[in-house]
C-alpha positions, 0 to 999 in steps of 0.5 A: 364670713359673718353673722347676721343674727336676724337671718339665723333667728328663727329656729322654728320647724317648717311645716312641711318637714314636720309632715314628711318627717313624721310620715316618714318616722311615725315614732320618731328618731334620735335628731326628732325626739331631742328636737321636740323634748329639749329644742334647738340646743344651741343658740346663734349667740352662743358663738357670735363672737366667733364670726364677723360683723360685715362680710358673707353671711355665714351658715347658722352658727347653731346648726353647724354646732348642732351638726358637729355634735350629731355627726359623732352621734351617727360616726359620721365623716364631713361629707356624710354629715354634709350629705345627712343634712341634704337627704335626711328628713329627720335632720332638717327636722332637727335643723328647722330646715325647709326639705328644698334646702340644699344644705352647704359644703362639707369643708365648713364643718372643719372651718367652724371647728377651726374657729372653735380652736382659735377663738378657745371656744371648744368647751361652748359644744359641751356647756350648751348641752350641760345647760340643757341637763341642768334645766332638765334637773339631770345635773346638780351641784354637790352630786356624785361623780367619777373620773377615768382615762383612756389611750388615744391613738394619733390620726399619723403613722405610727413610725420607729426611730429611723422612719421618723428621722426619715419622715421628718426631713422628707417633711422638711423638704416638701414644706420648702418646696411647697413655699420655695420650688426653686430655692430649694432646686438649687441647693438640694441635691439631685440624688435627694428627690429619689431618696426622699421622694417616697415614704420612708417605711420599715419594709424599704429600710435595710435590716442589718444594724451595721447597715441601719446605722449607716442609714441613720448617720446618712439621713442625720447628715442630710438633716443636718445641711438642710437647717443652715440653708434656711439661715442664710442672709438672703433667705426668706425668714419665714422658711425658718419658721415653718412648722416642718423646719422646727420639727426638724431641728427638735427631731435632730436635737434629740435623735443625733448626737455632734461629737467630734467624729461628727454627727452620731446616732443616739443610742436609746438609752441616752434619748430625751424622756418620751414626753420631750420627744417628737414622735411623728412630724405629721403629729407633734403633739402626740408622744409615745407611751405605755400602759401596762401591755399597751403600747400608743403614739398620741394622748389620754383623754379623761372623762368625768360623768354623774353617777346619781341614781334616779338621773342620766349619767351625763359626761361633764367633763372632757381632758385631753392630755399628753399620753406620757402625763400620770393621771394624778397631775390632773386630779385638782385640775379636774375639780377645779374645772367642775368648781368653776363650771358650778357643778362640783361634786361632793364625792369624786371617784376615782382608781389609784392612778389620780389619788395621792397625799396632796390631792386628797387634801386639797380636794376637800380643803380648797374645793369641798369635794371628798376624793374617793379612790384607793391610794398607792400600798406602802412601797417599802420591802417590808410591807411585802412581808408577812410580818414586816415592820412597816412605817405605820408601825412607827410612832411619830413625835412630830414637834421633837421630830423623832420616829420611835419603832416598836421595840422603843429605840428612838431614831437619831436623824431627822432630814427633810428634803424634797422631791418632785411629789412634795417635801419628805421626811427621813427618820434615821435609826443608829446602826449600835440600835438596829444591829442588836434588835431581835426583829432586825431581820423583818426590819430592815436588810441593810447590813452595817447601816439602821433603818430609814423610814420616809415619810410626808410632813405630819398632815399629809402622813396622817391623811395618807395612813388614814386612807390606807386604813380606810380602804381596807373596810367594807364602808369604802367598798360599798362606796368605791363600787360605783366607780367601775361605771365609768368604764360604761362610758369608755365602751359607749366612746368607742362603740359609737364614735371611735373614740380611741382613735384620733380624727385630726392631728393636733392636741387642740383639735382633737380636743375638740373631737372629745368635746364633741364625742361627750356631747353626742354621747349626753344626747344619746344618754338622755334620749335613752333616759326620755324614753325610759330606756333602763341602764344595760347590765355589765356583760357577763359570758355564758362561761363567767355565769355558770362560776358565778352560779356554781 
């Protein structure tokens, strides 16, 4: 398909939709209001290089942007949105539509989305909207803003360990008999085609473990042989690198274990870390996690709004990340990215998962922004006690390299070594000294051995301390209070678009369906704020209101 720019350029509203529109909608909706307050939006030229120069002419570029941000508005499918854009007046409004149109096939929707994947254009559905914000004079440099996360369940079946070897090379099998029938036809097995000719479900398993184990090694072994057939000499090298083929032998290489007995089942706790691990072949990139009491295959998403006063609360930026990543590896990312798109904040809030020594620096030292969020409490045993003797009761002399306690013994050893957060320190005290000490037993409990103390180098202790001190005042509070906001954001998401579950299988595409939720999310926010439409108040249960006034 391409782009003819001259057939896409008029933007202008027909006459005749304007009289039926607003016959049929005196007061206007959504897609009629943002039309006549903020325009078309989105431009042709805005994804130009998306199509080709010579070739079919393709639909509006904008109208399909515009079209894919709409249908997260309403939680539309493709053939709905498809459908919307034929029967609904106010939408050919929106679109500068002639009522005769007889709009276009739904599968375009996924092909202009598959465009924005390929051509790494996803951020284009957001940025546009943020323009508008910012000419508008809703979104502002050097504003306040918050950051949070949320679970994404994947589009595919969520599957044990023996439903996804199962799955696997069933899914192995079809791929090859997709691209090579009769290939495969004489190599494969007769018996196979009942074996893996169905779904492999729990409810078709057996349930005894001596029986599943024997399930488990039978798939294994069937696995197995498939994988040096794609191998062959005069095999067509692209059976090989068939997306199901590769899943298949990552699967294989984690799940089973050669021994010399032959190939064996894993047991689970000699299984790869969940982040390497396939969990689903029909979503590769989904990975099994847990938070707390819940349990997902698939991703986190994490969401940066505004939160000034006086302006809409935009989402500006949108991550979608493996679900088994800590928050805090994407903290700088996330400044970083508001840096570049122009709108750093100047106070970032956050909760305790994304903040740490390292990004709390390097927040302010390399972007100017202030993190602000509670750090993680003091780990060590003693501060769990009443009166135990924590690392902040140790003064340090960083150029001797020494860590004094408080009852004046100097400590002996001086180590640095690193770890996955950053190099650390330990301070050792000599035994003679701990044993003998009055306060030994708020101290330390290592019989025979004195105390150790681990700290950060000097910069980021201080910082650290400084942060665990500050958190405990009402100033930190005060400020903090705002970022319980976010979770507005979350409820919204999931209420309007369903935004925990994934549409599409695959970690960029259901990108893109972040991308899009947040800008149907922004146009519903400032039409509220267009029409006055105050903030609603958190939710508070009849029960929780009669404590809170007693």
């Amino acid at each position: 398909m391409s782009l003819h720019s001259s057939a896409h350029s008029d933007t202008a509203i027909p006459e005749e939709t304007i009289r039926v529109a607003r016959a049929a909608f005196p007061t206007g909706t959504l897609c009629m209001r943002l039309r006549d307050a903020l325009g078309p939006i989105f431009t042709d030229e805005q994804f130009a290089d998306l199509f080709a120069v010579r070739g079919r002419p393709a639909e509006a570029p904008w109208r399909l942007a515009l079209i894919t941000v709409l249908h997260y508005v309403e939680n539309l499918s493709d053939r709905q949105a498809a459908d919307a854009v034929r029967g609904h007046s106010d939408w050919k409004y929106a679109l500068g539509l002639e009522l005769t149109d007889a709009g276009f096939d739904y599968s375009l929707l996924s092909a202009f989305r598959e465009r924005l994947v390929v051509h790494h254009a996803e951020q284009r559905l957001l940025d546009a909207i943020l323009g508008v914000g910012t000419q508008q004079g809703w979104i502002k440099a050097r504003g306040n803003q918050r950051t949070d996360s949320t679970h994404i369940v994947t589009a595919a079946r969520a599957l044990n360990r023996l439903e996804c070897v199962g799955e696997t090379l069933r899914a192995a099998l079809n791929a090859l008999a997709t691209h090579a029938p009769e290939w495969l036809g004489t190599r494969m097995p007769p018996e196979w085609v009942d074996r893996y000719g169905h779904h492999i479900e729990e409810y078709r398993l057996p349930k005894g473990e001596a029986e599943r184990q024997a399930r488990a090694t039978q798939i294994g072994e069937d696995g197995q042989a498939v994988l040096p057939w794609v191998e062959e000499p005069n095999t067509l090298p692209e059976l090989g690198a068939l997306p199901a083929i590769q899943n298949l032998r990552h699967v294989w290489e984690h799940q089973y274990a050669c021994a010399t007995e032959g190939l064996q089942w894993r047991k689970a706790d000699d299984l790869a870390p969940v982040g390497q691990r396939i969990d689903t072949p029909y979503d590769p990139d989904a990975h099994y996690s847990t938070k707390r009491t819940t349990s997902w295959v698939g991703y986190k998403v994490h969401l940066t709004e505004t939160c000034d006063e006086h302006t809409p609360h935009l989402i500006v930026h949108v991550l979608t990340t493996p679900s088994a990543e800590r928050d805090i590896q994407r903290t700088l990312e996330i400044e970083e990215a508001l840096t570049q798109q122009g709108i750093p904040p100047a106070e970032h809030l956050v909760d305790a998962g994304y903040t740490g020594a390292k990004e709390l620096l390097e927040s302010q030292s390399r972007f100017g922004i202030e993190l602000v969020g509670p750090v993680q409490a003091d780990g060590q045993g003693q501060a769990k006690e009443v009166d135990g003797i924590t690392t902040r009761d140790f003064v340090i002399d960083w150029e001797a390299k020494q860590a004094r306690c408080p009852q004046g013994k100097v400590s002996t050893q001086w180590c640095e070594h690193g770890r996955a957060g950053g190099p650390m320190i330990a301070s050792k005290f000599a035994p003679k000294d701990c044993r003998a000490c009055p306060v030994r037993e708020h101290c330390t409990k290592m019989h025979g051995r004195g105390r150790t103390i681990t700290v950060y180098p000097q910069e980021k202790h201080a910082c650290l301390q400084a942060a665990r001190q500050r958190q405990t005042t009402a100033e930190f509070q005060r400020q903090y209070a705002q970022r319980s906001g976010i979770e507005g954001a979350y409820a919204q998401g999931i209420r309007v678009a369903d935004l925990r579950h994934a549409r599409y299988y695959g970690a960029k595409k259901v990108q893109v369906q972040h991308l899009a939720t947040a800008a149907a999310l922004d146009l519903l926010r400032m039409d509220a704020w267009l029409q006055g439409i105050p903030l609603a108040q958190t939710r508070i249960s009849p029960l929780a209101r009669f404590k809170k006034a007693a």
